[in-house]
C-alpha positions as a Markdown table, in Angstrom:
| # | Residue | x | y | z |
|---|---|---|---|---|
| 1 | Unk | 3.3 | 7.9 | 5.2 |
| 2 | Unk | 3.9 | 4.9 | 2.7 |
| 3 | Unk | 4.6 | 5.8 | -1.0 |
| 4 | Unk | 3.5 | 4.0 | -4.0 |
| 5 | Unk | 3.8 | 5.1 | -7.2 |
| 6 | Unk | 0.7 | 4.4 | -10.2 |
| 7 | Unk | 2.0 | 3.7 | -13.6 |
| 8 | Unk | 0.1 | 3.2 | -16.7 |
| 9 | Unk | 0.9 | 2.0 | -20.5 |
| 10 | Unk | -0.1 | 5.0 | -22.4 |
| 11 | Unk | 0.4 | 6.8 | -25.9 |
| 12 | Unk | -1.1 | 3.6 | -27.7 |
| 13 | Unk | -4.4 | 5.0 | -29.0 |
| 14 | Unk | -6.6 | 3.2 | -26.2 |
| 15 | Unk | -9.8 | 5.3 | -25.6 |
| 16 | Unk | -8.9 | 5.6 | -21.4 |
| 17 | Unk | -5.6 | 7.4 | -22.2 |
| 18 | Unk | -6.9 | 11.0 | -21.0 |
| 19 | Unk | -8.7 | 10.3 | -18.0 |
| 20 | Unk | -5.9 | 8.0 | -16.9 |
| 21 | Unk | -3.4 | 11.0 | -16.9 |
| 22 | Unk | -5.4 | 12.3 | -13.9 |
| 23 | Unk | -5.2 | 9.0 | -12.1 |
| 24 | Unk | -1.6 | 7.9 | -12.5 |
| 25 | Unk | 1.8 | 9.0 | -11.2 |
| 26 | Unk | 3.6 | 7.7 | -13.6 |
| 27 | Unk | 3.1 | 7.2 | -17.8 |
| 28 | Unk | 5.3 | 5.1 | -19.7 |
| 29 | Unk | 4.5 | 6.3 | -23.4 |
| 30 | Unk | 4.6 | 4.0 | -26.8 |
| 31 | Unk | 7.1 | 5.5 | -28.5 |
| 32 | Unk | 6.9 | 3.7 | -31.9 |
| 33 | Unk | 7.5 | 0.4 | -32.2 |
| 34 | Unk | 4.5 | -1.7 | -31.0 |
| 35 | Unk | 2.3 | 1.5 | -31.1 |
| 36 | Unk | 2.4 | 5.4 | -31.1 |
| 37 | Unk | 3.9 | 8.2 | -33.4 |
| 38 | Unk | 5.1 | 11.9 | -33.1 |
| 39 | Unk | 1.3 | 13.0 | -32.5 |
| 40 | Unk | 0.8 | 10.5 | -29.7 |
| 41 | Unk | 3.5 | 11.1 | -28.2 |
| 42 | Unk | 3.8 | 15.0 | -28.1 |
| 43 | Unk | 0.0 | 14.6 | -27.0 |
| 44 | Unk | 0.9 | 12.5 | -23.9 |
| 45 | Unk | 4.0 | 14.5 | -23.1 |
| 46 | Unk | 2.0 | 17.2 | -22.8 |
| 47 | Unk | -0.9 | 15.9 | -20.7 |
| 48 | Unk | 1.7 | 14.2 | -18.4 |
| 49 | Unk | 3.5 | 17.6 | -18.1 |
| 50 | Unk | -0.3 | 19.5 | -17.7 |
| 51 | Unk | -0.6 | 17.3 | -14.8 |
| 52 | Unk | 2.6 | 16.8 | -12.9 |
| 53 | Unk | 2.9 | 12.9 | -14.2 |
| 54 | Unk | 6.6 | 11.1 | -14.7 |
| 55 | Unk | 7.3 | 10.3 | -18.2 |
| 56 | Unk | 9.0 | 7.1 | -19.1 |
| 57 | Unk | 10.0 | 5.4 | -22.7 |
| 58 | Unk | 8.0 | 2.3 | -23.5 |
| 59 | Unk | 9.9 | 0.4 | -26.4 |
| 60 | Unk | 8.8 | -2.6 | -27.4 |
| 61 | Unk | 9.6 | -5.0 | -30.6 |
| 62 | Unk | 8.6 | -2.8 | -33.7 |
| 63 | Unk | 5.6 | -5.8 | -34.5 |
| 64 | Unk | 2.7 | -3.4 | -34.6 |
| 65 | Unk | 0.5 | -6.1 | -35.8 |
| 66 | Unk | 0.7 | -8.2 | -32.5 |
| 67 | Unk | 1.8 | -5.2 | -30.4 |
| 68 | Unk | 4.4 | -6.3 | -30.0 |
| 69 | Unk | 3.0 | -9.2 | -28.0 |
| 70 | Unk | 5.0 | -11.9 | -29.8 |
| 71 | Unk | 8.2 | -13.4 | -29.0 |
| 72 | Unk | 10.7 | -12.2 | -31.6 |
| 73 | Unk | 14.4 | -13.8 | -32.0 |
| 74 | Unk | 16.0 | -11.0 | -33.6 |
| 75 | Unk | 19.6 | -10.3 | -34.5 |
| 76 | Unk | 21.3 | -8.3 | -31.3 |
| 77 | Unk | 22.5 | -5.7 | -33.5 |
| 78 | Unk | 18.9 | -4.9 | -35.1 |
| 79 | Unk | 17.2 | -5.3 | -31.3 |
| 80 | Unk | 19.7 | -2.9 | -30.4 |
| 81 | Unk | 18.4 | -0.4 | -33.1 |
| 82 | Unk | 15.0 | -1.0 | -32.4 |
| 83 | Unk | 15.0 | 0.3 | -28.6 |
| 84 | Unk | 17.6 | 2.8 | -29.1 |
| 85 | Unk | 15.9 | 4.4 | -32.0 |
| 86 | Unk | 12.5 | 4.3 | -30.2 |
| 87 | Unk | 13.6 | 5.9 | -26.9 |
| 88 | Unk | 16.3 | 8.5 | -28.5 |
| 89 | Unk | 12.2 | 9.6 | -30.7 |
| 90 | Unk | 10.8 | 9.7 | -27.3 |
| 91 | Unk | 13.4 | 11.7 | -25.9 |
| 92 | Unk | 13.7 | 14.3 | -28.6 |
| 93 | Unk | 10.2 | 15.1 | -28.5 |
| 94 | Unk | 10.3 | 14.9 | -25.2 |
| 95 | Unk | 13.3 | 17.9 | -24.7 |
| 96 | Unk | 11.0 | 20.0 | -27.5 |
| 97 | Unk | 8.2 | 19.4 | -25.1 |
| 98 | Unk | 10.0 | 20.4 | -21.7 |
| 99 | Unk | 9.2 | 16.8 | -20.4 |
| 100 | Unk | 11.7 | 15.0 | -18.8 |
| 101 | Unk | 12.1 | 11.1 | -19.5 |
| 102 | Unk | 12.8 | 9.4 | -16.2 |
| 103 | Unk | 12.7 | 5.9 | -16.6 |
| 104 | Unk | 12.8 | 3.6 | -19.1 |
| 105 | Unk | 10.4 | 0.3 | -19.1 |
| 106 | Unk | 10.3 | -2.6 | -21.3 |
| 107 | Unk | 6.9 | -3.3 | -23.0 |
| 108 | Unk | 5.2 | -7.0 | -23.8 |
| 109 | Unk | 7.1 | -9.8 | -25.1 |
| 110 | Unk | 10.7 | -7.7 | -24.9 |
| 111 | Unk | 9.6 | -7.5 | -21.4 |
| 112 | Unk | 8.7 | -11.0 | -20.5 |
| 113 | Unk | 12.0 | -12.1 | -22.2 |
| 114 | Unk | 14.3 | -9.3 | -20.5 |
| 115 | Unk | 12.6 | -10.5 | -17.0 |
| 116 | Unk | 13.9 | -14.3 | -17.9 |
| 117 | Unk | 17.1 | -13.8 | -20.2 |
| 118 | Unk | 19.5 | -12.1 | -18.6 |
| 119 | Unk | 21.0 | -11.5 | -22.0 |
| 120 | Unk | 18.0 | -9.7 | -23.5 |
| 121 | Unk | 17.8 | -7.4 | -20.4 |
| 122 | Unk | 21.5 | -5.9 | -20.8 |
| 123 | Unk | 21.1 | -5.7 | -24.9 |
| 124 | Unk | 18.3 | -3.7 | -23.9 |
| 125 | Unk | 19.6 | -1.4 | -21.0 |
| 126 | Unk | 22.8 | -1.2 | -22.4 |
| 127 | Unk | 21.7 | 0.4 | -26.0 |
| 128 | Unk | 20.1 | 3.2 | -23.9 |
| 129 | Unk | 23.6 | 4.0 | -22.1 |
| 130 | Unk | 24.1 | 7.9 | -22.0 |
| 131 | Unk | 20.7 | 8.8 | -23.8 |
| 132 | Unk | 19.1 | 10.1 | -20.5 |
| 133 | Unk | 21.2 | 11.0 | -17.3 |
| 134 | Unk | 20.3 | 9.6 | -14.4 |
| 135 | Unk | 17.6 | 7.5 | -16.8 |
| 136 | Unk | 16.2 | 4.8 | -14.6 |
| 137 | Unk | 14.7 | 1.4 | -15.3 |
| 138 | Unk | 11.5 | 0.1 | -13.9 |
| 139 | Unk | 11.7 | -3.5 | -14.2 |
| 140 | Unk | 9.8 | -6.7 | -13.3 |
| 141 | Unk | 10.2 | -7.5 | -9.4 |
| 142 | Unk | 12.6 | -10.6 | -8.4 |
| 143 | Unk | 13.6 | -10.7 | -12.7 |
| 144 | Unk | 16.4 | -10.6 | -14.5 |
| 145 | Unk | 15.8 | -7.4 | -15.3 |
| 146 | Unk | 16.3 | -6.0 | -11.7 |
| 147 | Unk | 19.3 | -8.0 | -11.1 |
| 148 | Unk | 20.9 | -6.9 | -15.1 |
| 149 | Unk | 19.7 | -2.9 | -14.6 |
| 150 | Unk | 21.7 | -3.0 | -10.7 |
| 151 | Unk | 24.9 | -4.4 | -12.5 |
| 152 | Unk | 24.6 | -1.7 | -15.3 |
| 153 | Unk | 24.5 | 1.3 | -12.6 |
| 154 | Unk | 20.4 | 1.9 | -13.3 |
| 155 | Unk | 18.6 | 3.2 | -10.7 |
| 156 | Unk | 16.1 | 0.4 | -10.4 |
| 157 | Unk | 12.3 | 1.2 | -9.5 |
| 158 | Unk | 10.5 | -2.3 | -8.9 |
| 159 | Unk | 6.8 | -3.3 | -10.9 |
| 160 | Unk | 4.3 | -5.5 | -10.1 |
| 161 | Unk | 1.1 | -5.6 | -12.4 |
| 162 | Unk | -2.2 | -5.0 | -10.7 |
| 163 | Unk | -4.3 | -6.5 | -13.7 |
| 164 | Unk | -2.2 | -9.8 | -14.1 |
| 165 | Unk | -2.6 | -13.3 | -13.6 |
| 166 | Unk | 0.9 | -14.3 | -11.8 |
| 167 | Unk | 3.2 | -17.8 | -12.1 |
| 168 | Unk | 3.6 | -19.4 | -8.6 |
| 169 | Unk | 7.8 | -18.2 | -9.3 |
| 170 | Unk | 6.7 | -14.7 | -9.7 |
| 171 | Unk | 6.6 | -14.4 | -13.7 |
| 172 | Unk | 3.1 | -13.5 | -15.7 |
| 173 | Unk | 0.9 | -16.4 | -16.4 |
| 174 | Unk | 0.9 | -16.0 | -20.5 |
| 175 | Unk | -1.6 | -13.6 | -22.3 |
| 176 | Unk | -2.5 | -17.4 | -24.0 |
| 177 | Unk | -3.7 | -18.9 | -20.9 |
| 178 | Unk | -7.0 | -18.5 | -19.3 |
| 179 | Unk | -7.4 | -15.8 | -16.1 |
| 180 | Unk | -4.1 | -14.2 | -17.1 |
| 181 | Unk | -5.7 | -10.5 | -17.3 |
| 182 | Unk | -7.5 | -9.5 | -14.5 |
| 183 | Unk | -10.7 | -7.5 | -14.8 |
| 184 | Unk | -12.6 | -7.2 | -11.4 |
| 185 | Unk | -12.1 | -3.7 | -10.3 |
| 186 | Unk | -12.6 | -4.4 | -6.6 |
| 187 | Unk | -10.6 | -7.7 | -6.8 |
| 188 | Unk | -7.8 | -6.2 | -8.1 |
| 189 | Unk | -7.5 | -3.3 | -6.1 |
| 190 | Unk | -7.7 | -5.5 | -3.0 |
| 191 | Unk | -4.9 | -6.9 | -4.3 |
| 192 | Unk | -3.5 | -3.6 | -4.5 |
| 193 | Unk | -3.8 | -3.0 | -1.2 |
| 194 | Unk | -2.1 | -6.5 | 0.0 |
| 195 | Unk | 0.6 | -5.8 | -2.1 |
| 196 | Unk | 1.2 | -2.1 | -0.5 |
| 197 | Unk | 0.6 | -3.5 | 3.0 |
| 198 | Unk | 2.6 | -6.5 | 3.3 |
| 199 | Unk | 4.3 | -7.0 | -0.1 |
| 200 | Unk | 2.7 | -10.1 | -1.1 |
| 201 | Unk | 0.7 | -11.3 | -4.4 |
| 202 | Unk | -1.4 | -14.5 | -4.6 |
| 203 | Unk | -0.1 | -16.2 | -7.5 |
| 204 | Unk | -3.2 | -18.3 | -10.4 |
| 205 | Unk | -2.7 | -21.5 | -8.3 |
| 206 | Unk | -3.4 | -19.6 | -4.9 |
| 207 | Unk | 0.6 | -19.7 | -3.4 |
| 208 | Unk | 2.1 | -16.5 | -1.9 |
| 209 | Unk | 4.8 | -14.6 | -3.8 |
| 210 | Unk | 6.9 | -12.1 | -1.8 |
| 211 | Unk | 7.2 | -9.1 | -3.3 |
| 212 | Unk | 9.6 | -5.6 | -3.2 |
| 213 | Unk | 7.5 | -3.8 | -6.0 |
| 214 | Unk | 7.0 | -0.2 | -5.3 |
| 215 | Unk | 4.9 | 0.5 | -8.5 |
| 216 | Unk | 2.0 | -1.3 | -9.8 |
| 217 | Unk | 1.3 | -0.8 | -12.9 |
| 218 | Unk | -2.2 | -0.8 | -15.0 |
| 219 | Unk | -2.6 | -1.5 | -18.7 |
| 220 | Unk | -4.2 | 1.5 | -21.1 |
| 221 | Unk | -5.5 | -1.5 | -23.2 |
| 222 | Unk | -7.7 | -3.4 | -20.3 |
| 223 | Unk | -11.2 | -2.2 | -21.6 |
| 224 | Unk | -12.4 | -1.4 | -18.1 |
| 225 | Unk | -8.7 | 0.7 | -17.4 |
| 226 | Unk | -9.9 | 3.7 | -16.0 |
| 227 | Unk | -12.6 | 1.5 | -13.5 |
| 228 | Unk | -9.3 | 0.0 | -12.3 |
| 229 | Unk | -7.3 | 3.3 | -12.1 |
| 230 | Unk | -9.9 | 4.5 | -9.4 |
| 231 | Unk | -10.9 | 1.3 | -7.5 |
| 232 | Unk | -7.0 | 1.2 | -6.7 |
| 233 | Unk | -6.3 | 4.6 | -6.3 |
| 234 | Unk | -9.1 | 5.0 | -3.7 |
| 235 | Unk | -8.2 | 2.0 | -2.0 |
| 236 | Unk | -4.6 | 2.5 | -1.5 |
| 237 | Unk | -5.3 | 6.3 | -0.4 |
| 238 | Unk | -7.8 | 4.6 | 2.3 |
| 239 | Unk | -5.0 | 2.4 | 3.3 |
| 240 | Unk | -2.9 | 5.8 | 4.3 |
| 241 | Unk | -0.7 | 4.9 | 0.6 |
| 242 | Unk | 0.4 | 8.5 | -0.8 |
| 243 | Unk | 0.6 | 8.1 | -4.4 |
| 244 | Unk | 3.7 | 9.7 | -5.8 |
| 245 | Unk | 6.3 | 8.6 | -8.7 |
| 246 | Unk | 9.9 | 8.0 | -7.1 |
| 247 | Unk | 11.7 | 9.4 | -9.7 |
């Protein structure tokens, strides 16, 4: 049977958060810098234990009021701080909890740079070096991120984003442009399925992108989230798709 694993943005204060925990496979939680503290977090590490869901860290640049949705050019040493500080919170709580972290995925615009500049992705992975054993990154399909993460020695879990508009050379269409969130429940978990079955996503302008993605991930702040979460879920699970986290 054919695996795919379910992730979702969580620990940010959206509404959805609870219901998706008995969605998902896997949660990759805010862990202070574009959103979440100590409460949200111990409260998702404990639903995702409750209910047998992969943790991950979700660092992002500390710019709560865009969270953390805007481009930053920061000083490498203070980027540095910023995810190292944010996962090492997440993983404290996390080893108070009983919750292993398993992966680690970039969140916003740290994540759309990481997936183009090489150089961003291994400031990132590399400040999280011996934090986690065996810590894994889930990173943006054909990206730099993939390609930095293998070099480092990550185990490397493929994304693609089930409520995203894509570029025709496999990037996001920006969260500026018209179409590039998704919101049709039954659209995108068609698209779910293609992906699953024959690793492809139709790209804004209608082109084919080839894709390796193993987990699709779903955004906690798309106001019809949990819709999604099921239309998908059902659909793969119709398709024969187990849903299971690969960490």
């Amino acid at each position: 049977m054919k695996q795919f694993d379910l992730n979702a943005d969580l620990g940010e204060g959206m509404p959805g958060d609870a219901a998706l925990f008995d969605i998902i496979s896997s949660a990759s939680i805010a862990c202070g810098g574009h959103a979440g503290d100590e409460t949200t977090m111990r409260l998702a590490l404990r639903a995702a234990r409750a209910r047998g869901v992969a943790v991950g860290a979700h660092p992002g640049f500390a710019d709560r009021e865009h969270f953390g949705r805007r481009r930053l050019l920061l000083p490498p040493e203070e980027l540095d701080e910023q995810v190292r500080a944010q996962v090492r919170a997440l993983v404290e709580f996390a080893e108070e909890e009983e919750v292993p972290v398993r992966y680690l995925k970039l969140h916003g615009a740290l994540a759309n740079m990481a997936a183009e500049e090489p150089a961003v992705a291994a400031l990132c992975f590399a400040s999280v070096t011996g934090l986690v054993p065996g810590l894994a990154v889930l990173a943006i399909d054909d990206s730099a991120q993939v390609e930095v993460a293998e070099a480092l020695g990550y185990p490397v879990v493929r994304e693609a984003y089930a409520d995203r508009a894509y570029e025709p050379n496999g990037l996001l269409v920006p969260r500026s442009e018209p179409g590039a969130v998704l919101h049709d429940s039954k659209a995108i978990a068609e698209r779910a399925v293609r992906l699953a079955r024959s690793g492809e996503l139709v790209a804004i302008d209608g082109s084919v992108i080839r894709s390796r993605a193993t987990s699709l991930c779903i955004h906690g702040d798309t106001e019809e989230v949990v819709a999604i979460a099921h239309a998908v879920r059902q659909a793969l699970e119709g398709e024969g798709v187990a849903i299971r986290a690969p960490y």
